[in-house]
The first five atom37 places (N, CA, C, CB, O) and aatype in JSON, in Angstrom:
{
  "aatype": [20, 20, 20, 20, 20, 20, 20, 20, 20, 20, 20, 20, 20, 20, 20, 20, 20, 20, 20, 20, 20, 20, 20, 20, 20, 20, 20, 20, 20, 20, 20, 20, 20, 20, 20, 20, 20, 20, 20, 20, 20, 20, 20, 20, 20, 20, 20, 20, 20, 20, 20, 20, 20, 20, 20, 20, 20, 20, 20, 20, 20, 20, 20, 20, 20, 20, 20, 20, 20, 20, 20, 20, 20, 20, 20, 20, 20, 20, 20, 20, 20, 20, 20, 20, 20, 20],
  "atom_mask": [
    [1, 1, 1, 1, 1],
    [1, 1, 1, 1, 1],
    [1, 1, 1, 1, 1],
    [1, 1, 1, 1, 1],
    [1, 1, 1, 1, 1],
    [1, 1, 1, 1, 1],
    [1, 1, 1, 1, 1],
    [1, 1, 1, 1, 1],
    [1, 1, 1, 1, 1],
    [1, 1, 1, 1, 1],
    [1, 1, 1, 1, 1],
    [1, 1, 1, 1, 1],
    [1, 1, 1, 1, 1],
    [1, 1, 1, 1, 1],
    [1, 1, 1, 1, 1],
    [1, 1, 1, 1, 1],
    [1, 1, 1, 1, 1],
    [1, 1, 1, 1, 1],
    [1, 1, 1, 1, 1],
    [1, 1, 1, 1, 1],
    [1, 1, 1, 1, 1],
    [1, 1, 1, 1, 1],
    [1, 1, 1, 1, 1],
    [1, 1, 1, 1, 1],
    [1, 1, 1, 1, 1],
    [1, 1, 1, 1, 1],
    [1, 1, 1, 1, 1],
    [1, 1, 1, 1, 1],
    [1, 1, 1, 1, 1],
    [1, 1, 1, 1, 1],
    [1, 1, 1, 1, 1],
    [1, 1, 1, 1, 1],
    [1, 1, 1, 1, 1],
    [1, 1, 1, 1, 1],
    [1, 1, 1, 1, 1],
    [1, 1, 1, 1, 1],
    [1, 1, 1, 1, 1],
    [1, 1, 1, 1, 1],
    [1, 1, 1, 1, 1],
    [1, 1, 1, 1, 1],
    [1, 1, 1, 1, 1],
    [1, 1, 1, 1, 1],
    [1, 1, 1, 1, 1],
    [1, 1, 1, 1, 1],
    [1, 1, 1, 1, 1],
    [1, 1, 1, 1, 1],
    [1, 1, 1, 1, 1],
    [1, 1, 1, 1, 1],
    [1, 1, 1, 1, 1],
    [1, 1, 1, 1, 1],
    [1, 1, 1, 1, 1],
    [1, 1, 1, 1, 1],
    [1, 1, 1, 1, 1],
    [1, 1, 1, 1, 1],
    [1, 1, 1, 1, 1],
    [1, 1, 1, 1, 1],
    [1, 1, 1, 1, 1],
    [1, 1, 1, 1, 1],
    [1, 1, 1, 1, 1],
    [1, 1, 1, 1, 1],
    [1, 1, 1, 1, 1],
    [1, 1, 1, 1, 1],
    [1, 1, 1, 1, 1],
    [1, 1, 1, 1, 1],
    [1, 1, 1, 1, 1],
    [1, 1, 1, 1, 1],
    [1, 1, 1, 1, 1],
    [1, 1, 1, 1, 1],
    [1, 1, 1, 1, 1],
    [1, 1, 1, 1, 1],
    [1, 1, 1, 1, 1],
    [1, 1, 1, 1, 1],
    [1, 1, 1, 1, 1],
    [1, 1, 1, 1, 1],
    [1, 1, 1, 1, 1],
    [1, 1, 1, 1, 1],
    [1, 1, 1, 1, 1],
    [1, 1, 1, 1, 1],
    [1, 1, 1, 1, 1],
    [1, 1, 1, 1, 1],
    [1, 1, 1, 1, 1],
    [1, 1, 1, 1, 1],
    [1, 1, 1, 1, 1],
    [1, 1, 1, 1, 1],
    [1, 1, 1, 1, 1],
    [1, 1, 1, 1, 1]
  ],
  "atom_positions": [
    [[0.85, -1.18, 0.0], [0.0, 0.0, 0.0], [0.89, 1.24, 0.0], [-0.97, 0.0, 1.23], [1.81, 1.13, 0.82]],
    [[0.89, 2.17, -0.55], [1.35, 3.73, -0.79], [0.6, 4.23, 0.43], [0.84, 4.57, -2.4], [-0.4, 4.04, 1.12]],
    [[2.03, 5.24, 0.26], [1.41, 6.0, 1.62], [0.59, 7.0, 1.52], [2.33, 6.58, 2.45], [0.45, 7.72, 2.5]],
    [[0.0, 7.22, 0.52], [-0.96, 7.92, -0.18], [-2.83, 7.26, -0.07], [-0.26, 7.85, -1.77], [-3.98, 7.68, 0.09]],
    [[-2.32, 6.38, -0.21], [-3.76, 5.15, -0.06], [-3.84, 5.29, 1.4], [-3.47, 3.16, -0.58], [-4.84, 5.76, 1.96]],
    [[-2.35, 4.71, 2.26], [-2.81, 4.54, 3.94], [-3.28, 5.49, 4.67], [-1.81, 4.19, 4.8], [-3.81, 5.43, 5.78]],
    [[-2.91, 6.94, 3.6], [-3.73, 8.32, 4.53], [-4.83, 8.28, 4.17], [-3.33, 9.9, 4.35], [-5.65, 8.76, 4.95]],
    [[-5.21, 7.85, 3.18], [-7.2, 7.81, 2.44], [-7.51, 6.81, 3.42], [-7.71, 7.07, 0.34], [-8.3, 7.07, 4.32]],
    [[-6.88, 5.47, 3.3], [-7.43, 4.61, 4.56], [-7.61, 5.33, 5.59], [-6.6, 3.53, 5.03], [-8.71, 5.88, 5.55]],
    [[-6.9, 5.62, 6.68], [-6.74, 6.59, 7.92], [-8.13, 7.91, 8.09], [-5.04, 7.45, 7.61], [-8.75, 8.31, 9.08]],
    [[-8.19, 8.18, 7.09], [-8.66, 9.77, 6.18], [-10.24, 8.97, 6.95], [-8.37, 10.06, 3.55], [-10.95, 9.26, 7.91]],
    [[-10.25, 7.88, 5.93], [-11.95, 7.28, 6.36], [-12.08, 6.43, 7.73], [-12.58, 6.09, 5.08], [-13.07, 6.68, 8.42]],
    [[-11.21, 5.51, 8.15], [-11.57, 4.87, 8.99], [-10.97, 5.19, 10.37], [-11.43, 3.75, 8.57], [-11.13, 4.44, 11.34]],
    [[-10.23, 6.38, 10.42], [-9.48, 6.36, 11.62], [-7.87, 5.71, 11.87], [-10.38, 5.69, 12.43], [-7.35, 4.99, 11.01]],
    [[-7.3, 5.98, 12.9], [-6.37, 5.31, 13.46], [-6.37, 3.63, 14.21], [-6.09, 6.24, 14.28], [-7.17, 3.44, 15.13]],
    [[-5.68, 2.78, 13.88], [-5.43, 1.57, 14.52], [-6.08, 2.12, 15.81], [-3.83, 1.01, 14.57], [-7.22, 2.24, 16.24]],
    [[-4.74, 2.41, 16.25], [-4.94, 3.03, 18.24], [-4.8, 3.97, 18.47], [-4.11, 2.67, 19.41], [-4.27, 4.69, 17.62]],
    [[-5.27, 4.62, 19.95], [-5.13, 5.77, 20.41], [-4.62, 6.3, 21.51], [-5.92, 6.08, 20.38], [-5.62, 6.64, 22.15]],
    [[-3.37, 6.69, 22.36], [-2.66, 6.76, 23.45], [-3.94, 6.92, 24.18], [-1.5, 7.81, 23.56], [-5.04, 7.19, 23.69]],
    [[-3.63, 6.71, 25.41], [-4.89, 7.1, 26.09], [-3.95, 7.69, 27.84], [-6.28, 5.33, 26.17], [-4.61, 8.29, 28.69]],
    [[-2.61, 7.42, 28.05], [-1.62, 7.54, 29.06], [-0.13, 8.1, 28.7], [-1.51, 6.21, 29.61], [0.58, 8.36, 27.73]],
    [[-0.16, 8.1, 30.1], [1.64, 9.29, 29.92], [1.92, 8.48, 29.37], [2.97, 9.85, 31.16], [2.19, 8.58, 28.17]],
    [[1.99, 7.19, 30.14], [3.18, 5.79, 30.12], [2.83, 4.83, 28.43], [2.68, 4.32, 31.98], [3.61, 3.92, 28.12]],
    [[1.74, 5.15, 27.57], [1.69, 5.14, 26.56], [0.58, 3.79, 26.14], [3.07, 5.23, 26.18], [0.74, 3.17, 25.09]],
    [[-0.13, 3.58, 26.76], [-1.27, 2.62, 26.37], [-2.51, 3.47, 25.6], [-1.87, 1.84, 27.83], [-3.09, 4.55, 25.61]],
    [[-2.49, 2.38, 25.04], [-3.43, 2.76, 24.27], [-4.76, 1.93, 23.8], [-2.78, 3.09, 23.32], [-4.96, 0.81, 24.26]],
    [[-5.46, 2.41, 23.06], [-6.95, 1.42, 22.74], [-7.68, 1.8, 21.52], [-8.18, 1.56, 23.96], [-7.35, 2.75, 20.8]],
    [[-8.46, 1.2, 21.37], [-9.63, 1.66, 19.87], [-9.69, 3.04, 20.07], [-11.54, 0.98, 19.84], [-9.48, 3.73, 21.07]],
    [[-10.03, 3.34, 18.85], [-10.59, 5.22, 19.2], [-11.57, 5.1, 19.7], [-10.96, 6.39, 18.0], [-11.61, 5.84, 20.69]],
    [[-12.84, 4.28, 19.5], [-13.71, 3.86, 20.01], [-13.71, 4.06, 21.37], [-13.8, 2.82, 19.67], [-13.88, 5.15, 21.94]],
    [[-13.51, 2.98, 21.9], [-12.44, 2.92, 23.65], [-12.1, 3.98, 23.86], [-10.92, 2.1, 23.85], [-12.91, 4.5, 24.63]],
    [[-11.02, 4.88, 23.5], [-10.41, 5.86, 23.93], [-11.46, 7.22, 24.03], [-9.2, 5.98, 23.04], [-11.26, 8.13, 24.83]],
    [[-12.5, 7.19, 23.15], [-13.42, 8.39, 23.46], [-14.47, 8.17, 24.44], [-14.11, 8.86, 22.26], [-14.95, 9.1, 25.1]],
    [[-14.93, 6.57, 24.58], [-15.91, 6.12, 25.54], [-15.14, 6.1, 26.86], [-16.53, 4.69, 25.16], [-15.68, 6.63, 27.83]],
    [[-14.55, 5.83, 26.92], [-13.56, 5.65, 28.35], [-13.05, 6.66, 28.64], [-12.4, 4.73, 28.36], [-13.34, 6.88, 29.82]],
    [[-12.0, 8.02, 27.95], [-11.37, 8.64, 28.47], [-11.45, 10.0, 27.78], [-10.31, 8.02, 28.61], [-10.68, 10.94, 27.96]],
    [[-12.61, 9.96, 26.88], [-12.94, 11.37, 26.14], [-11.81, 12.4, 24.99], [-13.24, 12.33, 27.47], [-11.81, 13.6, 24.71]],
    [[-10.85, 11.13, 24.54], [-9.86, 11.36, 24.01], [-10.17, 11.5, 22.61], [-9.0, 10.52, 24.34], [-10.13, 10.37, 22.13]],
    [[-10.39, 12.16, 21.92], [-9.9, 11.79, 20.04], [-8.62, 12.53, 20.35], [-11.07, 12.67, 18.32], [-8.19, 13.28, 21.24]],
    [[-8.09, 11.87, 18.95], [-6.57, 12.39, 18.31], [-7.0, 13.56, 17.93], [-5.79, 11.56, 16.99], [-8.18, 13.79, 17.64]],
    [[-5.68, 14.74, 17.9], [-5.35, 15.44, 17.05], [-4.35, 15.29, 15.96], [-5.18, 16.2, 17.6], [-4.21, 16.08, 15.03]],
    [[-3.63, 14.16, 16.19], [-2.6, 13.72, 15.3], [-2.31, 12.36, 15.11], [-1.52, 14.24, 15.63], [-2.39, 11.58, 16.05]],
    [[-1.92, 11.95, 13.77], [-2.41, 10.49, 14.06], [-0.98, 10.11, 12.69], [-4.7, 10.0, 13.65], [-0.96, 10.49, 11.52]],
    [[-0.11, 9.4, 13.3], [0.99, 9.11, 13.41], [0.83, 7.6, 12.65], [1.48, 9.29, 14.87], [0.15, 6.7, 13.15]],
    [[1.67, 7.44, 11.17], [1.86, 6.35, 10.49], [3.02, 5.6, 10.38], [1.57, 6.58, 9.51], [4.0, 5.93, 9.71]],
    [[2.91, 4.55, 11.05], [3.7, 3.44, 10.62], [4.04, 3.15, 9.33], [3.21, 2.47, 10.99], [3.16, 3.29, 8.48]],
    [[5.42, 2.66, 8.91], [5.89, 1.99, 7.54], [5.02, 1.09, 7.0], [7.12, 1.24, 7.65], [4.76, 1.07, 5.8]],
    [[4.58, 0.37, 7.8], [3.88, -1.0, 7.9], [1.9, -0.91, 7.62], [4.33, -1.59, 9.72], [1.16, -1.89, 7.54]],
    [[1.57, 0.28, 7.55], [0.75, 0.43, 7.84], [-0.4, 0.67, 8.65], [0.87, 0.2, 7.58], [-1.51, 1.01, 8.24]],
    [[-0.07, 0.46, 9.82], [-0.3, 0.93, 11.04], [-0.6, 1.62, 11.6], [0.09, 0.96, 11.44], [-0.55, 0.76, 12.48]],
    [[-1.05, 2.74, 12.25], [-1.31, 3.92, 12.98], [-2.19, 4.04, 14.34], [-1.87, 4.69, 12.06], [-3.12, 3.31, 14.72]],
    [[-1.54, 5.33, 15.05], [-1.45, 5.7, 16.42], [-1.78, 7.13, 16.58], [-0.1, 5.42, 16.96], [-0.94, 8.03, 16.58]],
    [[-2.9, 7.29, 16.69], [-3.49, 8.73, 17.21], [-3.35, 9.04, 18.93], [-5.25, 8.75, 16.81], [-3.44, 8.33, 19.93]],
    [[-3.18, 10.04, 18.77], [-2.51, 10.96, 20.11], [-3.05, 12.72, 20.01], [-0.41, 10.91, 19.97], [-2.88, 13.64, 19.21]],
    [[-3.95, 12.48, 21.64], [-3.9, 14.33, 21.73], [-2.63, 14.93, 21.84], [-4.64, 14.99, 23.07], [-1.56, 14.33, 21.83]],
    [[-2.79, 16.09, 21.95], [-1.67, 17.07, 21.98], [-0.5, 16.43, 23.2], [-2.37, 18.73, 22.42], [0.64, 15.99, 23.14]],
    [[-1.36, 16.64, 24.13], [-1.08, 16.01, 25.62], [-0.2, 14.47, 25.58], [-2.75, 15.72, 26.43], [0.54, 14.16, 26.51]],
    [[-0.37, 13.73, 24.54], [0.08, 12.34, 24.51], [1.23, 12.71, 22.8], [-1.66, 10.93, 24.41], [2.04, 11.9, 22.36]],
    [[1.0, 13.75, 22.33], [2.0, 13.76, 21.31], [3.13, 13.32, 21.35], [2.22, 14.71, 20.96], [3.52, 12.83, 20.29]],
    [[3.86, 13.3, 22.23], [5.41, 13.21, 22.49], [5.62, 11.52, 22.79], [5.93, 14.3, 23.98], [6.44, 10.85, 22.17]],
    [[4.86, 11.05, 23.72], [4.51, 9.77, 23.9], [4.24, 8.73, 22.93], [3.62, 9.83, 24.51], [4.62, 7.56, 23.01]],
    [[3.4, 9.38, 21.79], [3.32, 8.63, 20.91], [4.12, 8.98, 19.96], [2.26, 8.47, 20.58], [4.06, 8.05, 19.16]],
    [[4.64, 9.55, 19.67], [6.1, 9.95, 18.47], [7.26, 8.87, 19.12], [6.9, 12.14, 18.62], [7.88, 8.11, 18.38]],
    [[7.48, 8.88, 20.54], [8.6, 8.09, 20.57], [8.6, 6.75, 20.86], [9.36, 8.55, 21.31], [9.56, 6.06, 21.19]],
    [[6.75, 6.21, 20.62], [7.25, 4.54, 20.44], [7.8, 4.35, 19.63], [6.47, 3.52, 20.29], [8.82, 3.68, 19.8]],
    [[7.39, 4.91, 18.07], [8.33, 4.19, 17.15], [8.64, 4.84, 16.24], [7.96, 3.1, 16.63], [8.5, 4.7, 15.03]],
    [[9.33, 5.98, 17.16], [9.78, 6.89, 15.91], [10.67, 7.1, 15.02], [9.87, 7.7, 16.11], [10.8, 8.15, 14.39]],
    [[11.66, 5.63, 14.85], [11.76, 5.61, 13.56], [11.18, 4.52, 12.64], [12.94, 5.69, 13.39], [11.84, 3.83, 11.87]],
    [[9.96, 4.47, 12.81], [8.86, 3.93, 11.99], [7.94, 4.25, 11.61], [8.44, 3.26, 12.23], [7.12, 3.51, 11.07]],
    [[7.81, 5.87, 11.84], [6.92, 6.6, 11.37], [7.11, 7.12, 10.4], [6.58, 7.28, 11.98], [8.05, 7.91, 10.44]],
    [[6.38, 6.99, 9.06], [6.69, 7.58, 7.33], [5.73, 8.81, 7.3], [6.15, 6.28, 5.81], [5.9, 9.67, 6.43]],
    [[4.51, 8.95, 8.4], [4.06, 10.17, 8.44], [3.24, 10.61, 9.35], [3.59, 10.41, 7.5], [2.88, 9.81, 10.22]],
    [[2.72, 12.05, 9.38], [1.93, 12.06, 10.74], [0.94, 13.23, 10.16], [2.94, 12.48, 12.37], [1.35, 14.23, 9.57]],
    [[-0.58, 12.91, 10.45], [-1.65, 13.82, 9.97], [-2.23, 14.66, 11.02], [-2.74, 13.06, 9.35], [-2.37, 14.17, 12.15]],
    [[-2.49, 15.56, 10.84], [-2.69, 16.45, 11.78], [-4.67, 16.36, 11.3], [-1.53, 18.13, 11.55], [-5.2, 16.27, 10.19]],
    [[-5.24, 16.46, 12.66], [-6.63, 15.52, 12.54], [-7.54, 16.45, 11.77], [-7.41, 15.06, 14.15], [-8.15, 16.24, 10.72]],
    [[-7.49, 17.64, 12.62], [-8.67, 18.46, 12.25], [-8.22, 19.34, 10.33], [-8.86, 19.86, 13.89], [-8.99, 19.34, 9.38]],
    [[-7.12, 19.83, 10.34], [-6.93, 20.3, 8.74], [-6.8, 19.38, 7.86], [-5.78, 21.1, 8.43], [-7.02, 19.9, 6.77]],
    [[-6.5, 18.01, 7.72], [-5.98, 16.91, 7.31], [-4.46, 16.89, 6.83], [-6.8, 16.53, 6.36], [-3.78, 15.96, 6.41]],
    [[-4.18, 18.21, 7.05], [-2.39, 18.34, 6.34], [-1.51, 16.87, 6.96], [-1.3, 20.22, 7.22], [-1.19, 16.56, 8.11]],
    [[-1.35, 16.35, 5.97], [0.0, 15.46, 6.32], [1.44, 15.66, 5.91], [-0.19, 14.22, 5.84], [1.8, 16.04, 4.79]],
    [[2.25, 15.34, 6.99], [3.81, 15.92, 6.77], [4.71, 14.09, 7.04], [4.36, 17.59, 8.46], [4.57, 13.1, 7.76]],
    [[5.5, 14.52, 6.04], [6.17, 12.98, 5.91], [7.16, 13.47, 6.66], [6.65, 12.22, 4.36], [7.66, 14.59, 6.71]],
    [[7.48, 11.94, 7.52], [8.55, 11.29, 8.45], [9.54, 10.45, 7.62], [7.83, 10.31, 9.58], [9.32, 9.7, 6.66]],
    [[11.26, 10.92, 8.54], [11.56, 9.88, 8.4], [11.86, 9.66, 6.98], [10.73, 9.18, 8.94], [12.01, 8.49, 6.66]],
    [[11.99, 10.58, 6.05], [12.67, 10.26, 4.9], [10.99, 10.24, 3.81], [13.77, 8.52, 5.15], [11.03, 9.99, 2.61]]
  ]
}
């Protein structure tokens, strides 16, 4: 998949997961808004396809699980995406 497609994926269905802690757990977005009133503002792509949305508050947390495996990161509400990582 292009990383062009995985942001249209992302674009419609959301992020994999969503930090929901300092210490960096995370859950469905689903989960994370029913439980802890969280949506992303930024939502952080894996090479692999993958992705990890994080509020502002959890930004940093979630940049450094795997940050060098991140090829990009969308910022929620404008949709601007900025490539990672080469």
């Amino acid at each position: 998949m292009t990383n062009a497609e995985l942001i249209t994926k992302i674009k419609t269905n959301g992020p994999s997961r969503v930090v929901t802690s300092d210490e960096g757990q995370a859950t469905t977005p689903d989960l994370a808004f029913e439980r802890f009133s969280i949506t992303p503002d930024v939502i952080f792509i894996r090479r692999d396809g993958w992705s990890l949305g994080a509020s502002m508050r959890h930004y940093n947390v979630a940049f450094e699980m795997w940050a060098d495996e991140w090829v990009a990161a969308m910022h929620v509400v404008t949709g601007t995406v900025t490539a990672i990582n080469g």
